[in-house]
C-alpha positions as CSV (number, residue, x, y, z in Angstrom):
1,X,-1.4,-4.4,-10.3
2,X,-3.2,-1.8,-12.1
3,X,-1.8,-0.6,-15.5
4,X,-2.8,1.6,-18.4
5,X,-1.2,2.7,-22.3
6,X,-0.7,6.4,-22.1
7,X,1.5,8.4,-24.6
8,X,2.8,5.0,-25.9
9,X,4.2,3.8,-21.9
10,X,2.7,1.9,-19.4
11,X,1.5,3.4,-16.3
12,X,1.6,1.3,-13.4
13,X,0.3,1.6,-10.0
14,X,0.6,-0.9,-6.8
15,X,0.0,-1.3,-3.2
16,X,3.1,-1.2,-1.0
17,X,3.9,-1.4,2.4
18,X,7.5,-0.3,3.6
19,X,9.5,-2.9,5.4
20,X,10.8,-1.8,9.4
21,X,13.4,-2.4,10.8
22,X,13.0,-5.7,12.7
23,X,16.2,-6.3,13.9
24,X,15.6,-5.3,17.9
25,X,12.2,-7.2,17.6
26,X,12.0,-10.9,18.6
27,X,11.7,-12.9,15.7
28,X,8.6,-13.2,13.6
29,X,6.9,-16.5,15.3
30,X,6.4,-17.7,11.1
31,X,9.1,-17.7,7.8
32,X,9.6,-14.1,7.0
33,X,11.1,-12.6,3.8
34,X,14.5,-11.2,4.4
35,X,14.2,-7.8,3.1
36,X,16.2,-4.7,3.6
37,X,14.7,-2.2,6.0
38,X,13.0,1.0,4.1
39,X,12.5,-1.4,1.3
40,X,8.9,-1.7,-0.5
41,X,7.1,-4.8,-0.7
42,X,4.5,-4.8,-3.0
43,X,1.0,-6.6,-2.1
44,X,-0.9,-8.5,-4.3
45,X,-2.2,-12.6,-4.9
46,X,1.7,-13.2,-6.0
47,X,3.7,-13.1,-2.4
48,X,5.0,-16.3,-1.2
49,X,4.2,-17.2,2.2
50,X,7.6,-15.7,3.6
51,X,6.3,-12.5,2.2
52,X,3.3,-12.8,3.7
53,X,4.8,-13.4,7.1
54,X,6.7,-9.8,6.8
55,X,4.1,-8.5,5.7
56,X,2.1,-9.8,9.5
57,X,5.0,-9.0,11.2
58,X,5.5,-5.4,9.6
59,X,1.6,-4.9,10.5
60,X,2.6,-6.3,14.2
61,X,5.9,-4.0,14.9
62,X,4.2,-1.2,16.2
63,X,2.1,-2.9,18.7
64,X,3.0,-4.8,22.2
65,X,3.0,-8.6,22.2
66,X,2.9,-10.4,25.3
67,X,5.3,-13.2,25.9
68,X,5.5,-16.5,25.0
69,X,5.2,-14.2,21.5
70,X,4.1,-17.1,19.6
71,X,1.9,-17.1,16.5
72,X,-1.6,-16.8,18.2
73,X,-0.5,-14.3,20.7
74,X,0.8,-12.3,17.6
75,X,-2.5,-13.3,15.7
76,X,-4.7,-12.0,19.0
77,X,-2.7,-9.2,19.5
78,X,-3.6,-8.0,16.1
79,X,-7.7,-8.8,16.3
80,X,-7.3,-7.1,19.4
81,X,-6.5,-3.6,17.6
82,X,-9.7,-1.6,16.6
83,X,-8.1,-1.0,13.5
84,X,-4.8,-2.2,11.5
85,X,-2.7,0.5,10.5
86,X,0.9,0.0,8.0
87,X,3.3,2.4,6.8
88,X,2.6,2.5,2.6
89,X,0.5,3.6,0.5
90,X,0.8,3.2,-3.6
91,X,3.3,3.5,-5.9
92,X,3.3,4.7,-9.2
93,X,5.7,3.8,-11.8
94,X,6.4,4.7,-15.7
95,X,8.7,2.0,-16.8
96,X,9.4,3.9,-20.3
97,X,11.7,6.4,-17.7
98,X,12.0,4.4,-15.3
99,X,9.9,6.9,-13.1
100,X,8.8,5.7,-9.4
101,X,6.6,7.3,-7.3
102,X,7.0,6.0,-3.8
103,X,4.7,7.0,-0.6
104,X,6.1,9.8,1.7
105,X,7.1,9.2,5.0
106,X,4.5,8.5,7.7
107,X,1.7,7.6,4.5
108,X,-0.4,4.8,5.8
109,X,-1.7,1.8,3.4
110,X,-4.7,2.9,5.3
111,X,-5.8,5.2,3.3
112,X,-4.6,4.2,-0.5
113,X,-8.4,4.7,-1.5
114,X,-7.9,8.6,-0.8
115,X,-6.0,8.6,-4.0
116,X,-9.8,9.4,-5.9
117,X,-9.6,12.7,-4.3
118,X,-8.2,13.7,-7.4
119,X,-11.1,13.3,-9.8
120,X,-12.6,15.8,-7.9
121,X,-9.5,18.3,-8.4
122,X,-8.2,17.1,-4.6
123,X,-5.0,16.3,-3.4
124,X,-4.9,13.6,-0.5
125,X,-2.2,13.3,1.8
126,X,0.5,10.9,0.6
127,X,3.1,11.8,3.1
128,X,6.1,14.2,3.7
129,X,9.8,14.0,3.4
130,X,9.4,14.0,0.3
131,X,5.6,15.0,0.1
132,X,4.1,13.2,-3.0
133,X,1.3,15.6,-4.2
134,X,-1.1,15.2,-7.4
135,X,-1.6,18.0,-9.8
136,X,-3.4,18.5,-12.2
137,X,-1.4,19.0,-15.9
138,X,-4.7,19.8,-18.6
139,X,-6.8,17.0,-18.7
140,X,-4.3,14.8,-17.3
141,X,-2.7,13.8,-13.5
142,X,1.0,14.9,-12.7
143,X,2.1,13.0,-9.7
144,X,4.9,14.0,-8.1
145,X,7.6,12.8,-5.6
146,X,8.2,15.8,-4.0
147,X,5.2,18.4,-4.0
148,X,7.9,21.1,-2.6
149,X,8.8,25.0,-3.2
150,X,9.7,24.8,-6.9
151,X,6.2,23.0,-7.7
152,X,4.2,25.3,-6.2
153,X,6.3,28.3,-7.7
154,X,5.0,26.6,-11.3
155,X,8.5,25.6,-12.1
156,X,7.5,22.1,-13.0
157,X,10.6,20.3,-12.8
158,X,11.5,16.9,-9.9
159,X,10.4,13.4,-10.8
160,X,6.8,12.7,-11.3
161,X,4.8,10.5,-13.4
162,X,2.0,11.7,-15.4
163,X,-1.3,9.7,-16.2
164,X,-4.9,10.7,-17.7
165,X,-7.3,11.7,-14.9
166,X,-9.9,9.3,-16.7
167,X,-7.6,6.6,-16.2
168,X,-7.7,6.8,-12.2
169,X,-10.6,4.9,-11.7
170,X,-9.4,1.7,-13.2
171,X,-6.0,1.8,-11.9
172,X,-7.2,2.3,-8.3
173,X,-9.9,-0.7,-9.3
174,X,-6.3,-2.7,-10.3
175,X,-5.3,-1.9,-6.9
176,X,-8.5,-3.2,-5.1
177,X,-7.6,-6.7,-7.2
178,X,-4.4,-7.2,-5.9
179,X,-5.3,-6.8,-2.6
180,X,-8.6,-8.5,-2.7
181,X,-5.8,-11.5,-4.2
182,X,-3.6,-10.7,-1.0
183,X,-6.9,-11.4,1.0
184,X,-7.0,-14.6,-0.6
185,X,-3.1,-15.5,-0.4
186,X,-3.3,-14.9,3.5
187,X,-6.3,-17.0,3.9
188,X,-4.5,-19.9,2.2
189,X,-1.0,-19.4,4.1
190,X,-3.3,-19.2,7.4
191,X,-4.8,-22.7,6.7
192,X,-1.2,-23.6,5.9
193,X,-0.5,-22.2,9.3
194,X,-3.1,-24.0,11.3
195,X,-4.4,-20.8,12.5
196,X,-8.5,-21.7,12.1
197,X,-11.0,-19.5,13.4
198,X,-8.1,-16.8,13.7
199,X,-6.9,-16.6,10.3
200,X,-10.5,-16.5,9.1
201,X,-11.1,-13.5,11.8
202,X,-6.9,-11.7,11.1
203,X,-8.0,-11.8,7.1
204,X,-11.3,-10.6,7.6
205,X,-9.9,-7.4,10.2
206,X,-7.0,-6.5,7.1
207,X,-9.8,-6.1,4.8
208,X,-12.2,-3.9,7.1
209,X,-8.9,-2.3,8.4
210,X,-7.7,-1.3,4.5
211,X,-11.3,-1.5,3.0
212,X,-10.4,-3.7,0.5
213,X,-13.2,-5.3,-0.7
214,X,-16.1,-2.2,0.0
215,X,-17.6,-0.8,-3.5
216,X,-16.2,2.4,-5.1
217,X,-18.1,5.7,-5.3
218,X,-15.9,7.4,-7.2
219,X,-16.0,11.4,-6.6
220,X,-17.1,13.3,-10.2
221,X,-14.9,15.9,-11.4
């Protein structure tokens, strides 16, 4: 998880990926974390292997799998996609207030590295209802939960979380460890699984799917 000091608090920021529904879905054909729907779960080298089998079966929800539904049909199903998309995205937390940031709705963990927009004075897309948007507040980043109305009519009021622009860079690098340690988590559970050349194959495809592990060329403000 990446964290910086700033104004005396801790800023923290984390890759998530919101937890569906999976109640009218067969059952996951591995352990699965029993989390509430809507929920967050938060990706890093740290999730135990039932956390890592919602987190397969989350990434799997959205796509068809053929009967007998086992864990190599699942495991093909998912190689078979040309690329791996997961409702998330990263969420930014200031534990002095207690301030959380979470993706909007329809925000894919697909494109978390779109966050360094915002060197450059951008604004990606985190989502709608609410619509997280970044502004900038002097030399500083003001994200907020809900980029509606009132924002944009300067009244700078809702949740957000502020953070120096400077500070971007390494907490998006923070980011890029946790999931380079999630890499490394799912290749262990899918020895554990006896999954062989497919595990090797399903962790390499999450990686170019949520370009984990590609160098930074971080936009200049």
């Amino acid at each position: 998880m990446g964290d910086i000091e700033f104004n005396s608090a801790v800023i923290t920021m984390q890759a998530v990926v919101e937890v569906p529904a999976l109640d009218n879905d067969p059952a996951p054909p591995w352990p699965a974390a029993q989390t509430g729907p809507w929920s967050w779960l938060p990706l890093n080298a740290d999730c135990t292997d039932e956390e890592l089998g919602l987190f397969l079966a989350a990434l799997a929800a959205r796509i068809e799998v053929l009967p007998p539904r086992g864990r190599h049909e699942v495991v093909d199903t998912l190689l078979a996609e040309e690329l791996l998309i997961i409702a998330g995205g990263l969420q930014v937390s200031d534990p002095s207030t207690g301030r959380v940031v979470v993706p909007g709705c329809c925000a894919g963990l697909e494109d978390w590295r779109d966050w360094a927009q915002a060197l450059a004075g951008g604004s990606p897309w985190l989502g709608h209802d609410p619509g997280p948007e970044i502004g900038a507040v002097g030399e500083d980043l003001r994200v907020w939960q809900d980029g509606g109305p009132d924002r944009h009519r300067g009244r700078w009021a809702g949740l957000h979380v502020d953070l120096p622009r400077h500070a971007l860079p390494q907490l998006l690098m923070g980011v890029q460890r946790d999931l380079v340690g999630l890499l490394d988590a799912l290749a262990g559970w899918a020895e554990r699984a006896d999954l062989g050349r497919q595990g090797t194959a399903l962790v390499r495809a999450i990686d170019h799917s949520f370009t984990i592990t590609a160098p930074w060329d971080f936009p200049e403000g």
